[in-house]
N, C-alpha and C positions, 0 to 999 in steps of 0.2 A: 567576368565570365568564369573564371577560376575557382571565384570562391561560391558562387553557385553551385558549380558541377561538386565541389570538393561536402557542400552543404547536401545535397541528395546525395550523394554517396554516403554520408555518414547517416542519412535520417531512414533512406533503406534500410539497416539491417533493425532498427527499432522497430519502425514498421513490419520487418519479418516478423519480429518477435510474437505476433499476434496469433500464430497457428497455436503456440508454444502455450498461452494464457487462454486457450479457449476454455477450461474449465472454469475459469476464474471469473464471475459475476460484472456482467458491462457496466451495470453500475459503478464502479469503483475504477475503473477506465476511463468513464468521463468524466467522474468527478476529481481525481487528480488531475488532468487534463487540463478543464476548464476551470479548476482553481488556480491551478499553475498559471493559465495563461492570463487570466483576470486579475489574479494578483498581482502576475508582472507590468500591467495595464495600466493598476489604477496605482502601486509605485512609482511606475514613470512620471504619473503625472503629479504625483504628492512629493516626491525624492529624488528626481533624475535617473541616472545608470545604480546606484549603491539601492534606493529603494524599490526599483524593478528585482534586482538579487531578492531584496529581503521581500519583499512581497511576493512573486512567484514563490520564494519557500513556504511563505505562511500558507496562501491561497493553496498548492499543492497538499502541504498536510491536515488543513481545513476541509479542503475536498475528497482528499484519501479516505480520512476520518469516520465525517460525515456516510458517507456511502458506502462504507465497507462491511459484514459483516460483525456480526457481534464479536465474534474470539480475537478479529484481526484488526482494529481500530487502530491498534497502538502500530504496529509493522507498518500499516497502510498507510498514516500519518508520517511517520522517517520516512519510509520509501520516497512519498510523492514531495516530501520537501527537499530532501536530497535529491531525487528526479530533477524534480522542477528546476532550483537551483543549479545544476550544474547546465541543465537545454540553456536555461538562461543565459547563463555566462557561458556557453560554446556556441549559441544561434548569436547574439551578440556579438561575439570576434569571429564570426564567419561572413552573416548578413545583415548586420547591422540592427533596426531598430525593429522592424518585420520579424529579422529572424529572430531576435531574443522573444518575441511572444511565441511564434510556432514553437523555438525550443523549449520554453518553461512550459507549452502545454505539450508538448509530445513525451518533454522528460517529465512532468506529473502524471500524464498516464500509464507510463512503463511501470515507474519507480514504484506508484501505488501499488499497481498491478501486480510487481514480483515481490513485494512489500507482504502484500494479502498473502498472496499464494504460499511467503515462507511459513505464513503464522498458520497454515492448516493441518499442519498435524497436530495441533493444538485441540484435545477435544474435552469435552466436558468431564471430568472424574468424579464420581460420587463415592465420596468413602461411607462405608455402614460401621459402623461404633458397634458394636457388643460389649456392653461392663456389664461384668459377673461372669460366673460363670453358669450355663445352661443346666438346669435341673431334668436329668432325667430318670424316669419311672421306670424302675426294674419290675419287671412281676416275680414273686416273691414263688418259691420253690417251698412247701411242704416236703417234710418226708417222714412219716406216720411209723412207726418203729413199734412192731407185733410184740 
């Protein structure tokens, strides 16, 4: 019972965190999420406890990746493997084999999530080159001398 109540306590404030990422594209929510949690799925059953870790990370940055925006691929990716990986290994020493899937997808949702969101200030830059230098036309002044 302890380490339930102690597991919603700690999965609340993630869950808060949702007000906070509403600008940020659902897309990229679920897909850290459900890679996180998928990956930790099919590790469990290919590697035990070591490849639910390593799978939940891959799954979370495959899913982050996958679904994030063009500029933020790369953030969304760390994010939701780091996300993921750590739900993993804290639903796991809280709730056992349940809670290491909910964790790997609640933490590859977050982590993508704040993952994306850092990489937006990141916008496109178009530099313009000018070689040479611009010729400009004077109009040429007469002065007729009586």
């Amino acid at each position: 019972m302890l380490k339930k109540t102690i597991t919603l306590s700690l999965l609340l404030p993630l869950l808060g965190l949702s007000p906070a990422m509403a600008g940020e594209t659902l897309n990229t929510i679920i897909g850290g999420g459900a890679g996180g949690a998928a990956g930790a799925l099919l590790g469990k059953q290919m590697a035990g406890d070591t490849g639910a870790l390593v799978g939940a990370a891959l799954g979370g940055a495959a899913g982050g990746a996958a679904t994030a925006n063009r500029g933020n691929k790369n953030e969304a990716a760390l994010g939701g493997a780091v996300g993921a990986l750590g739900g993993a290994a804290l639903g796991k020493n809280l709730a056992g084999d349940s809670g290491q899937l909910i964790g790997a997808g609640v933490g590859g949702a977050a982590g993508s999530a704040l993952g994306a969101k850092s990489g937006d200030g990141h916008r496109e830059v178009v530099h313009h080159h000018h070689y040479g230098k611009k010729k400009r036309w004077k109009k040429k002044r007469r002065r007729w001398d009586d």
